[in-house]
MARBA-652527 format. One record per residue (C-alpha): x, y, z; residue number from 1; residue in three letters. Coordinates in steps of 0.2 Angstrom, whole numbers, plus 2048, in hexadecimal, padded with zeros to 3 digits. Example, Ala and Ser with C-alpha at 12.3 -4.5 7.8 and 13.67 -1.06 7.14 Angstrom:
# residues 2
83E,7EA,827,1,Ala
844,7FB,824,2,Ser
//
This chain:
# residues 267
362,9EE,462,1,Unk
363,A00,45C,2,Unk
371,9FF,453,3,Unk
367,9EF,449,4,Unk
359,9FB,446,5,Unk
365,A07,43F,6,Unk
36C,9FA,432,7,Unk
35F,9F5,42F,8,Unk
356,A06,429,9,Unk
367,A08,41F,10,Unk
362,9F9,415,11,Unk
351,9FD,411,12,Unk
357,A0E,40A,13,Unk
364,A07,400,14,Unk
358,9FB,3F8,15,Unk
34D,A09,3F5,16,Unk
359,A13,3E9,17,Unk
360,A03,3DF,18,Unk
34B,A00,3DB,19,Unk
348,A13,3D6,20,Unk
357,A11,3C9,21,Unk
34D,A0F,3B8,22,Unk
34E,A0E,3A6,23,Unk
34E,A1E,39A,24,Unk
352,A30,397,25,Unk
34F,A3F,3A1,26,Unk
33D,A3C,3A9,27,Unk
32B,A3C,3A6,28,Unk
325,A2F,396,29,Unk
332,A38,38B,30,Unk
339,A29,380,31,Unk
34C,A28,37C,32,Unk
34F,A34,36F,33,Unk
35B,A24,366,34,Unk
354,A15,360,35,Unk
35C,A05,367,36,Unk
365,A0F,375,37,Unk
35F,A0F,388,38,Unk
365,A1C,393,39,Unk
367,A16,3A6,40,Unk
36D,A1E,3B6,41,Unk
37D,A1C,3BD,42,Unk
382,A0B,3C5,43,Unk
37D,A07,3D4,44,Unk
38C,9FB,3DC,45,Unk
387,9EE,3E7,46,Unk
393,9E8,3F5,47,Unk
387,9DF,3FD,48,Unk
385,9E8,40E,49,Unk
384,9F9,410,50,Unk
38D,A05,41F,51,Unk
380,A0A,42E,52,Unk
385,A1D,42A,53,Unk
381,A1B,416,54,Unk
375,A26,411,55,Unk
36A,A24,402,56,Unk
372,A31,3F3,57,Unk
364,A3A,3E8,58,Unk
364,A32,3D5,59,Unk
367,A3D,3C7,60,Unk
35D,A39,3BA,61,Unk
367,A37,3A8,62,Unk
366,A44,39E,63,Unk
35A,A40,38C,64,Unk
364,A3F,37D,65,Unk
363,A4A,36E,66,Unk
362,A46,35D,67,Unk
36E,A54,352,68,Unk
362,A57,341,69,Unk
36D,A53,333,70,Unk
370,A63,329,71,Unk
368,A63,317,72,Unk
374,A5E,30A,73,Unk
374,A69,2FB,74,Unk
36A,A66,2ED,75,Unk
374,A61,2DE,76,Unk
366,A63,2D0,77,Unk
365,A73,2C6,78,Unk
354,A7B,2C5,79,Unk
349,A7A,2B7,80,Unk
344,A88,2AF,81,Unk
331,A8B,2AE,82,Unk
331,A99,2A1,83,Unk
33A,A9A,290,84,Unk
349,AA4,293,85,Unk
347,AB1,286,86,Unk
338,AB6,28E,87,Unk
32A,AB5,280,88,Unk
31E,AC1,286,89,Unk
30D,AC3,27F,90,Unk
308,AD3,278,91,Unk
2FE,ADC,284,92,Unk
2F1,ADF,274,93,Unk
2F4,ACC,26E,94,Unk
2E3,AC0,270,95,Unk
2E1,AAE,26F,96,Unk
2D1,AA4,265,97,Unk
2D0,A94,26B,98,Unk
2DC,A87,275,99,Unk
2ED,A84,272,100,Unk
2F4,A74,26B,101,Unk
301,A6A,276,102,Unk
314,A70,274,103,Unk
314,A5D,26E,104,Unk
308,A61,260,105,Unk
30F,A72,25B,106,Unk
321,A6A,257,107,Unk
31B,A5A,24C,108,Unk
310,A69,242,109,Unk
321,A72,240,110,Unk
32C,A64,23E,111,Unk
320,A5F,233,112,Unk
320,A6E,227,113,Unk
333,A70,227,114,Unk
336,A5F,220,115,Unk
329,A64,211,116,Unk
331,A68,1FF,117,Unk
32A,A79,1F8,118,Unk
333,A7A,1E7,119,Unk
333,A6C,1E2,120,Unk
334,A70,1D0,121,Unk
340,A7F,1CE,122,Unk
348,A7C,1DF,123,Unk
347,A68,1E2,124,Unk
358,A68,1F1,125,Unk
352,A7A,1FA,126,Unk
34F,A72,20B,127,Unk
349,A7B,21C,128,Unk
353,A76,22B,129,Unk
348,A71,238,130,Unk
351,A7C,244,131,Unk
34C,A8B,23B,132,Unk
339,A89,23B,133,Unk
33A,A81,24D,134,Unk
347,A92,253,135,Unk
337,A9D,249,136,Unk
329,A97,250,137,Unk
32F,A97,260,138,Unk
335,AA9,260,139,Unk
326,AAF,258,140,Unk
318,AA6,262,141,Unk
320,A9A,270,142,Unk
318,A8C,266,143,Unk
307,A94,26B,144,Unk
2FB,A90,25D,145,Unk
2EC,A9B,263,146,Unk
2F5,AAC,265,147,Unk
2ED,AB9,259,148,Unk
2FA,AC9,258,149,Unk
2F8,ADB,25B,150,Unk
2FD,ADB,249,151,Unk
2F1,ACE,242,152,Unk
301,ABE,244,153,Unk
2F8,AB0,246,154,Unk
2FD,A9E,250,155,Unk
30D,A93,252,156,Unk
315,A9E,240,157,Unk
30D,AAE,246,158,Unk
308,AAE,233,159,Unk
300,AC0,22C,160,Unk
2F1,AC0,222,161,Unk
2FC,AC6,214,162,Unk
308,ABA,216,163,Unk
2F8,AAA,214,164,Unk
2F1,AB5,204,165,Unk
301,AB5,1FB,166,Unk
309,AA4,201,167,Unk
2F7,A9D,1F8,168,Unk
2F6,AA7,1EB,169,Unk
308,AA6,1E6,170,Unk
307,A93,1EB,171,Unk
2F5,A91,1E4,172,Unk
2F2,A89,1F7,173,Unk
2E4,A8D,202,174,Unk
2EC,A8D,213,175,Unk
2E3,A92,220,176,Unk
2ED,A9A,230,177,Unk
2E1,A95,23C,178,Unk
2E6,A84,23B,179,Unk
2F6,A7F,245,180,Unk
2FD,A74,238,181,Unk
2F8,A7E,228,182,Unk
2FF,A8F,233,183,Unk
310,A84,235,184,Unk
30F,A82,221,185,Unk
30C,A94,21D,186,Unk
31C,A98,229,187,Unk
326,A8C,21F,188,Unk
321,A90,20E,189,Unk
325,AA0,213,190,Unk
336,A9D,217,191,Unk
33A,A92,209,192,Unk
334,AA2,1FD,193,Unk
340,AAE,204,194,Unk
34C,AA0,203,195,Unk
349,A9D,1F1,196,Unk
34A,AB1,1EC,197,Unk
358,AB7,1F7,198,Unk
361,AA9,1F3,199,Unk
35F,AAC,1DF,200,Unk
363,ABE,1E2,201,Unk
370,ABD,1EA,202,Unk
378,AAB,1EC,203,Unk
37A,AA6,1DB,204,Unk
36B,A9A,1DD,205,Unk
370,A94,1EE,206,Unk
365,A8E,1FC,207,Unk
371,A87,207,208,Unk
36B,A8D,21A,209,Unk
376,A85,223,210,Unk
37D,A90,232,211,Unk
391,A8D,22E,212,Unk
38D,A9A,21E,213,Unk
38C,AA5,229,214,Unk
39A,AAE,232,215,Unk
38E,AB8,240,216,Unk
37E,ABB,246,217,Unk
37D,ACA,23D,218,Unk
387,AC7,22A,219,Unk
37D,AC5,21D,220,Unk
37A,AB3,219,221,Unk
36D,AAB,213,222,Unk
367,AA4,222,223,Unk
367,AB5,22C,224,Unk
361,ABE,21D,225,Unk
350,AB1,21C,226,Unk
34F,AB2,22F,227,Unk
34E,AC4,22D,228,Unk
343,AC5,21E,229,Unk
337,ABB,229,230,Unk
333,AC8,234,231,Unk
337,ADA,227,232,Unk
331,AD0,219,233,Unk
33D,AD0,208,234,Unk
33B,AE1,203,235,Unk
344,AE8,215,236,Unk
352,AD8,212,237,Unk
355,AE0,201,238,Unk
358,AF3,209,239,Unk
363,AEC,216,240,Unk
36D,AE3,20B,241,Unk
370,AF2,201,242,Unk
377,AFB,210,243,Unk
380,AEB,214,244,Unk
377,AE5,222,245,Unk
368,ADD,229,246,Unk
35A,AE6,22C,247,Unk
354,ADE,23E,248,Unk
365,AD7,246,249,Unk
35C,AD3,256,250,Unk
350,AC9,252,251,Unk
35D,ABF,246,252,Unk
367,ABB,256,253,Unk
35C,AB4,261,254,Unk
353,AAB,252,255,Unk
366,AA5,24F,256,Unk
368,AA0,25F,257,Unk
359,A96,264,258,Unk
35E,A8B,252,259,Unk
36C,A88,25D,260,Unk
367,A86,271,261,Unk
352,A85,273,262,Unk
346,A85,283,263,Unk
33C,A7E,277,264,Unk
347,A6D,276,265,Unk
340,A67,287,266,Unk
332,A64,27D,267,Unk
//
C-alpha cells in the first residue's frame, strides 16, 4: 500500500511538469522577438510510466530571442548644395526695394535679352552668347532682381545709373533699371557696345565671342576683354590693353568659368 502511494505521488508530479511546459520566450507577456517563430522548452519524453524514485526536474525557461538591427547601408546620393558655390555675398551696405522675382523668371528675362540684335544696321551678325549674359548676371547679382548696390548697381544686371543714361541716350531708348526685364536689356545692350567698339579697335571689325578665341582666362580676347570692360568699363580695357593685359583678371575668370559650369543651371 505504501509503496502504491508512493507511485502514485511520482505520477502526479510527473504530470505536473509536462502541463507547466508552455509556449514562448523567456517569461512574463514578452512576445517572441521573431514573427512566425515559437520558442518552446525542452522535450519532455514520455515512456509511459515513470520510476518511484523520479523526481520532478525544475524547467528552464527558453531564453527570448533577439533580433540583430541591420546596420544602415551607406547613402549613395551626393548632397545637393544649398548655396551657390562662389559664395555671392551681399554687400553689407547693399539694400533691397521690393520682392524678388522667381530664379524661373530672372532667366527667361536674361535669355531673353541675349537672343535680341542691337546693331542691327552697322553690325546685323554681332550676337551675344547666352552664356555670357546668364555667367554676368549671375556673378553680379545671383539672379536677384531687387538688390540695390553700395555703388548704386541695380537688379539681375547690376546696371549703374550711368550705364541706363548712356545705353538710352546713345540707343535713343528709355530703359528703366528698376524693371527686371528692361535691367536684363540695359546689361545686354551693354555688352553688345563694348562688343562693337573693341572689336572695331582692335579685331579688324570682328565680334566673334566664342570662348575657343581665347587661349586663357587671362589673354586678351574679345570675350575676356568685354567681360572685363563690363565691370572697369572701356576706358580701363583700353589702359590694360596697352600694358598688355586685362585690367580685372579675377573677375574675368570666374565670369569664364560660370559660362562654362553654373549653380545657376539647376534652375
Amino acid at each position: 500500500m505504501q509503496r502504491r502511494l508512493r507511485w502514485l505521488a511520482a505520477a502526479l508530479a510527473g504530470t505536473i511538469v509536462v502541463a507547466g511546459c508552455g509556449l514562448g520566450g523567456g517569461g512574463g507577456d514578452e512576445p517572441s522577438a521573431l514573427t512566425g517563430v515559437v520558442a518552446s522548452d525542452p522535450m519532455v519524453e514520455e515512456t509511459g510510466s515513470v520510476p518511484e524514485t523520479a523526481e520532478p526536474e525544475p524547467t528552464t525557461p527558453s531564453p527570448s530571442p533577439t533580433t540583430r538591427k541591420p546596420k544602415p547601408k551607406p547613402s549613395r546620393t551626393k548632397p545637393t548644395p544649398t548655396e551657390d558655390p562662389n559664395n555671392f555675398q551681399l554687400p553689407a551696405c547693399a539694400t533691397r526695394e521690393g520682392k524678388a522675382v522667381s530664379k524661373a523668371k530672372a532667366k527667361s528675362a536674361l535669355l531673353a535679352a541675349a537672343g535680341r540684335t542691337y546693331w542691327p544696321t552697322s553690325a546685323p551678325k554681332l550676337k551675344l552668347p547666352a552664356r555670357l549674359v546668364l555667367a554676368t548676371a549671375w556673378h553680379e547679382s545671383g539672379w536677384q532682381s531687387n538688390i540695390v548696390n553700395c555703388d548704386g548697381g541695380r537688379g539681375l544686371m547690376q546696371v549703374m545709373p550711368d550705364t541706363e543714361a548712356f545705353v538710352n541716350q546713345r540707343f535713343g531708348q528709355s530703359f528703366d533699371s528698376h524693371d527686371y526685364r528692361q535691367n536684363s536689356v540695359l546689361g545686354a545692350n551693354y555688352l553688345a557696345w563694348l562688343t562693337k567698339v573693341f572689336g572695331d579697335a582692335y579685331f579688324k571689325g570682328s565680334y566673334d565671342l566664342s570662348a575657343g578665341k581665347c587661349e586663357t582666362h587671362s589673354s586678351r580676347c574679345l570675350l575676356n576683354m568685354v567681360i572685363a570692360g563690363y565691370n572697369v568699363g572701356r576706358g580701363g580695357v583700353d589702359a590694360a590693353y596697352a600694358d598688355k593685359q586685362l585690367p580685372n583678371p579675377g573677375y574675368v575668370d570666374v565670369v569664364r568659368s560660370l559660362m562654362k559650369s553654373c549653380y545657376c543651371d539647376k534652375y
